[in-house]
MIMARVEX-418720 format. One record per residue (C-alpha): y, z, x. Coordinates in steps of 0.05 Angstrom, whole numbers, plus 5000, padded with zeros to 4 digits. Each point is the difference from the previous one (the first is absolute). Layout:
N
(rec (Y,Z,X));
...
This chain:
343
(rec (5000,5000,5000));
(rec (5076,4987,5038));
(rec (5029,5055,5010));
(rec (5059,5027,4953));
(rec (5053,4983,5038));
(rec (4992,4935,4995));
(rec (5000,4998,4928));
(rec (5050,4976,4962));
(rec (5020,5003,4927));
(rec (4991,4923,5000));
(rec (4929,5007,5017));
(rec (4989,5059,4949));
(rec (5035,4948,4947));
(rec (4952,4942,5019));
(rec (4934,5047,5001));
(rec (5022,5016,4925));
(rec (5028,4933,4976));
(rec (5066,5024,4982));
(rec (5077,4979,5032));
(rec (5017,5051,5045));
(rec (5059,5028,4960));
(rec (4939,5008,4948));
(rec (4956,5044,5054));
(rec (5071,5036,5029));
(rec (5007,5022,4926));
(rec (4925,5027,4985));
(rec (5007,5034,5061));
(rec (5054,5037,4987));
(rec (4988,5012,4922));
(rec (5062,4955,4968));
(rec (5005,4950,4949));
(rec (4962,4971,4945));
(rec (4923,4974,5020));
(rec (4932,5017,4975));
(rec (4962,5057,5023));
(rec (4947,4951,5026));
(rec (5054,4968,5041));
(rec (5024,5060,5030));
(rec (4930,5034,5023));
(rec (4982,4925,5023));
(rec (5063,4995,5053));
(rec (4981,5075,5018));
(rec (4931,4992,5012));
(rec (5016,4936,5048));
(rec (5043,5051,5038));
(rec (4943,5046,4999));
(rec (4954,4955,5022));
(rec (5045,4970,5060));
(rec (5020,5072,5020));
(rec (5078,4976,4976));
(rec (5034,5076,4988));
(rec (5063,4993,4964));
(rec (5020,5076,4987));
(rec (5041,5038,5055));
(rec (5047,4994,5049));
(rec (4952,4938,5037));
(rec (5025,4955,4957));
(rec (5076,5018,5008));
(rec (5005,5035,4934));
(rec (5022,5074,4991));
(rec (4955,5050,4970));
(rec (5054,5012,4936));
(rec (5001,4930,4984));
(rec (5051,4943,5004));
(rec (5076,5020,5014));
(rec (5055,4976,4947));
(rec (5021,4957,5056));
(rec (5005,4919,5020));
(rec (5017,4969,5067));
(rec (5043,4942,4999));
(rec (4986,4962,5067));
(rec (5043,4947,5025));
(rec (5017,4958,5068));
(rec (5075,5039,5007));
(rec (5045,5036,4950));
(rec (5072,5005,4994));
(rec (5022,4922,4978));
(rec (5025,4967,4938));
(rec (4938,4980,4975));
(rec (4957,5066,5018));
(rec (5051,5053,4973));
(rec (4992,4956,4939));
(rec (4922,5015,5004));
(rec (5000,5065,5023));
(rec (5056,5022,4936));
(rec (4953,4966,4949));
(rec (4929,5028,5023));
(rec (5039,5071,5009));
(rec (5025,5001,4932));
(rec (4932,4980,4965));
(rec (4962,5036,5038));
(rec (5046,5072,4982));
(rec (4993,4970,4923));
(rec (4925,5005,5005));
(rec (5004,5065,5042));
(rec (4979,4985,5069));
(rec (5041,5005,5067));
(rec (5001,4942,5046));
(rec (5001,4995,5066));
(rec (5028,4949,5042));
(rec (4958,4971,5056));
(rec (5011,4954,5056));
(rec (4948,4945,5023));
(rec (5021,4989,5070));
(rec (4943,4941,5003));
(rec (4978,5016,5063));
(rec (4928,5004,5021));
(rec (5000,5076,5006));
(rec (5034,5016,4934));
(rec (4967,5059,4961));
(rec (5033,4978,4942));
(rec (4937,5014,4954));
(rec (4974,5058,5035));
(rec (5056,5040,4994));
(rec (5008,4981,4920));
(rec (4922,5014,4987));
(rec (5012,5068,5041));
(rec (5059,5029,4955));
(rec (4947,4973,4932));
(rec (5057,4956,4973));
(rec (4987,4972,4929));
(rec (5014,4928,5015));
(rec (5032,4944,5038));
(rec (5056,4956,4992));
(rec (5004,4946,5057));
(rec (5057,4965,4999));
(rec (5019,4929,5036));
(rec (4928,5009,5033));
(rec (4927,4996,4983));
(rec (4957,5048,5054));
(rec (4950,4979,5043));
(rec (4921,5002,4966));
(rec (4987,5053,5047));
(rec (5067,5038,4974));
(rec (4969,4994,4930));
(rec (4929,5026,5011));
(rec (5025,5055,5020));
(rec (5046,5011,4941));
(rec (4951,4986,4948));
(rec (4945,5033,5038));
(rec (5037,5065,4976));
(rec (5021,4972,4940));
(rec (5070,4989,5008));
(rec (5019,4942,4950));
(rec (5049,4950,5037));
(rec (5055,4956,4957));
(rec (5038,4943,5037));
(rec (5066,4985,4985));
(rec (5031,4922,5023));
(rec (4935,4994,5048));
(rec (5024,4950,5051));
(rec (4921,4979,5010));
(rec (4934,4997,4960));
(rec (4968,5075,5003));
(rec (4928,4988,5032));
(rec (4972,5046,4941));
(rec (5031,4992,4924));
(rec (5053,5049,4988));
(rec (5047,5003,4946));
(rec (5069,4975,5017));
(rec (5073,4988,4967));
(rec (5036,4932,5019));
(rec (5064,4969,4978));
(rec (4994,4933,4976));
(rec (5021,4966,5063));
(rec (4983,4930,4986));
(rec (5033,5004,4933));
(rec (5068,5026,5045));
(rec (4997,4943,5054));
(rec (4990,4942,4939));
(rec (5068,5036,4964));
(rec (5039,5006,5062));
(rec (4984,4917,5004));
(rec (5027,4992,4935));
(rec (5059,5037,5003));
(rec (5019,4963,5059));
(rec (4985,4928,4965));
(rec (5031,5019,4928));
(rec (5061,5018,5049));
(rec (4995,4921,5023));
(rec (4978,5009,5059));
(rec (4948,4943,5035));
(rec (5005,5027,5068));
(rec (4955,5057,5019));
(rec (4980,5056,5052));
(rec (4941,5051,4990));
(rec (4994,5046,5048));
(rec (4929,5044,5004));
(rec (4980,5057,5031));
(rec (4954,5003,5066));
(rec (4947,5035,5000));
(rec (4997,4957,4937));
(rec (4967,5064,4952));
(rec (4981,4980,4930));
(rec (5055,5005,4973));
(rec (5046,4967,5040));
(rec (4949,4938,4993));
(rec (5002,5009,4929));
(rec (5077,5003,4998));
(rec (5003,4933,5042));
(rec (4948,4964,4954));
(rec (5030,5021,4937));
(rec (5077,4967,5035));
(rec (4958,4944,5024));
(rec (4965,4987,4945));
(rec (5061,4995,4947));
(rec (5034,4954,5043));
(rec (4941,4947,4996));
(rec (5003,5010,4919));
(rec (5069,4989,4997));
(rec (5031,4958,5060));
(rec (4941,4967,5037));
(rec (5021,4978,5067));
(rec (5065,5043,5002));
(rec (5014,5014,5079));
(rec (4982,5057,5013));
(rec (4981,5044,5069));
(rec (4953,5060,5006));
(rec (5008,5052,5052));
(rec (4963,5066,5008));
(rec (5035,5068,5025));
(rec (4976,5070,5024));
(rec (5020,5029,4936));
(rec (5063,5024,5034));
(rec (5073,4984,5001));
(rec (5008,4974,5065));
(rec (4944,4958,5001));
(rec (5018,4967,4933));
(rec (5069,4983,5033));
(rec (4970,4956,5055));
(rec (4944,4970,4952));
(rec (5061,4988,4955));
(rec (5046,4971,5057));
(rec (4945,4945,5020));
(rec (4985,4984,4920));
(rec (5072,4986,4988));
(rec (5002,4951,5060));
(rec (4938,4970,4986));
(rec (5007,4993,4917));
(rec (5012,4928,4986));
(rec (5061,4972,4960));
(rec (5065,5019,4972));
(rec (5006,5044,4941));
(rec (4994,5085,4983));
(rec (4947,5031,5021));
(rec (4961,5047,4960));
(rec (4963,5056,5048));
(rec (4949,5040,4985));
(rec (4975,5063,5036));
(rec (4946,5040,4987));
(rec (5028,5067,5009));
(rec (5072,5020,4994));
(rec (4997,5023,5073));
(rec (4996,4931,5021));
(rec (5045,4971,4956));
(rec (5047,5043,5033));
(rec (4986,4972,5065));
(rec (5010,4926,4971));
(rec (5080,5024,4974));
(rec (5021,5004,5079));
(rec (4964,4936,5013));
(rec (5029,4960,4949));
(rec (5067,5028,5022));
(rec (4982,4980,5066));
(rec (4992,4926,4981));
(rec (5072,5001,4971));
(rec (4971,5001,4926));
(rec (5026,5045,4934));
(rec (4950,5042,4954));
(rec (4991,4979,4948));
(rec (5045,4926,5009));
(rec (4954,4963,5049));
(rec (4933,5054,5003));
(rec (4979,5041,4932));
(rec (4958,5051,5030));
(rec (4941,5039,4951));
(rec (4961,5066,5036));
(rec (4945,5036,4970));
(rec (4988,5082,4992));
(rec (5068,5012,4980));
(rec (5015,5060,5037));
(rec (5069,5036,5008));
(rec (5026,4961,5049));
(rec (4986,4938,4957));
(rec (5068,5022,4958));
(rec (5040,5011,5065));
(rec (5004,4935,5032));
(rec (5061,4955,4999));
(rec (4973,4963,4953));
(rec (4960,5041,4962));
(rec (4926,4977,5001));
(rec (4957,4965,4940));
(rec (4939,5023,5011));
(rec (4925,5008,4979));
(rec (4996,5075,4979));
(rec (4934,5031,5008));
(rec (5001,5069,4958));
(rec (4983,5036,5061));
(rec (5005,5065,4967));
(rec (4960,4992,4942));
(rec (4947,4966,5042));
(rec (5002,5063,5052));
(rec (4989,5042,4924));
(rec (4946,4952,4973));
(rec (4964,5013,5066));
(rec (4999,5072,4990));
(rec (4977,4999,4934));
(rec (4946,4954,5014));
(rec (4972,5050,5061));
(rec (5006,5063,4951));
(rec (4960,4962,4943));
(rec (4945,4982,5061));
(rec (5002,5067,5025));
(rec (4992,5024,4933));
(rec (4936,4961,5000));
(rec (5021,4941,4969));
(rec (4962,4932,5031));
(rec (5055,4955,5026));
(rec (4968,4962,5039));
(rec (5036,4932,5018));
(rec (5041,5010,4950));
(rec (5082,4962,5019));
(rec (5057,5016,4960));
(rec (5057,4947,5001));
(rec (5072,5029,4980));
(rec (5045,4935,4999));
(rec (5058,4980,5038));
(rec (5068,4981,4974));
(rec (5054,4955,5033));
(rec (5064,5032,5002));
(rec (5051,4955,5007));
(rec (5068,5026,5042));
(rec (5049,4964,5036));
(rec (4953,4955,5059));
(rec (4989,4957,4946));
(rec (5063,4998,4959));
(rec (5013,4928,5015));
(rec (4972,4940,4951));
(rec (4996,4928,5027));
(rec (4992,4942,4972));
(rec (4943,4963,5028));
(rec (5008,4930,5037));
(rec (4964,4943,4968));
């Protein structure tokens, strides 16, 4: 027989049949299954010498803490206080503390260790999906895990809450085009995460429905400011024709960066470049124009998140389960200007 250490929930879950938030539950004596199920999933971890009570498997004695850990890549931005003042406020509606934790994404980060130590109730990972090894260990002591805006497919299903990114990029195009413009710029985000893909395909995509052939040049960024000024600087050199230019960034960060280089090339927002961002953070208001942009309901997606991880730590099977809350196009002064298209 292996020995217990190297058993895993997964393995307990396969010996019975079940998913593995199934055998997590019947181990721990939540939610709604049949007796037969339960003893079944308990008898696997019997047999395969899988203990699930005590401090082994990162759980204290009492049971679960009234508490969730929100992990993300930094804190302290637009978008992130946004996340951290939504999950915070659902998560004191339903009772439960949160605390905020930092994946450093380094190969040495104890991340998980030092969340299934302190027997949190859940996770909330935010702009990042951890590692397969990250999430054995998780759900080995039963730890449900919700992903909010995961910037890659999770390598087991978890549930997840989105935007509708696609749906954004494909308004931002036509915005721009109802405006009468024919000249365009998209400007994507490197790494290119899922949703900045979406958010490109969904621009991309419009502009083939409505005005096939339009000139157009795409340029990636690293999702910051000054990187989106020197993708933005080579663009406007390269784009082809005469006309306004409609621009399209896929955060508000690096639309930002795109204001100094159109100033740079001796051109006004929004007479020669209409400019759209996406997120629609604070600093989306402050800019000179103000920005039309894409907003995301950050905060309500940061709630949804929590709500989701107290129903699955309640015992409720999520599974896979995505929730989409949609975007809306806000429309400020970047895009104030309406042409009338040549030809």
């Amino acid at each position: 027989m292996p020995t217990a250490a190297r058993i895993t929930l997964a393995r307990v879950a396969d010996e019975a049949g079940v998913s593995v938030s199934t055998a997590s539950r019947a181990l721990r004596g939540r939610g709604d299954m049949s007796a037969v199920t339960r003893e079944r999933v308990r008898e696997a971890a019997r047999a395969l010498g899988y203990s699930w009570a005590g401090e082994s498997r990162g759980r204290p004695r009492g049971g679960t803490s009234r508490m969730f850990d929100l992990v993300l890549g930094h804190f302290h931005d637009p978008y992130t206080d946004e996340v951290t003042a939504g999950a915070r406020t659902a998560a004191a509606d339903l009772r439960y503390d949160l605390v905020l934790t930092t994946e450093r994404g380094s190969p040495d980060d104890d991340w998980p260790d030092r969340i299934r130590s302190r027997g949190t109730a859940g996770v909330v990972a935010g702009l990042l999906v951890p590692s397969a090894e990250q999430l054995t260990l998780l759900t080995d002591a039963g730890i449900p895990v919700v992903l909010l805006e995961p910037p890659v497919a999770s390598p087991i299903p978890l549930p997840s809450v989105r935007t509708t990114d696609r749906a954004g990029g494909a308004a931002a195009a036509e915005h721009l085009i109802d405006r009468g413009v024919r000249r365009f710029i998209v400007i994507g985000g490197s790494p290119p995460y899922r949703y900045g893909r979406a958010r490109v395909a969904g621009f991309l995509s419009a502009l083939e429905d409505r005005v096939p052939g339009a000139p157009r040049v795409a340029t990636d960024a690293d999702w910051g400011a000054m990187s989106a000024w020197r993708a933005c600087a080579k663009a406007l050199a390269e784009l082809p024709g005469r006309g306004p230019i409609g621009l399209f960034a896929c955060s508000d960060e690096m639309a930002a960066g795109a204001y100094r280089a159109i100033a740079e090339a001796g051109l006004t927002i929004p007479r020669d470049v209409l400019v759209i961002g996406f997120d629609d953070v604070r600093g989306a208001r402050w800019l000179h124009p103000s920005l039309t942009t894409i907003r995301q309901p950050i905060r309500a997606m940061a709630a949804a998140a929590v709500r989701t991880l107290a129903s699955a730590a309640a015992g409720v099977d999520m599974s896979d389960e995505v929730i989409r809350l949609p975007t809306e196009l806000v429309a400020r002064g970047s895009t104030r200007a309406r042409f009338e298209p040549a030809g």
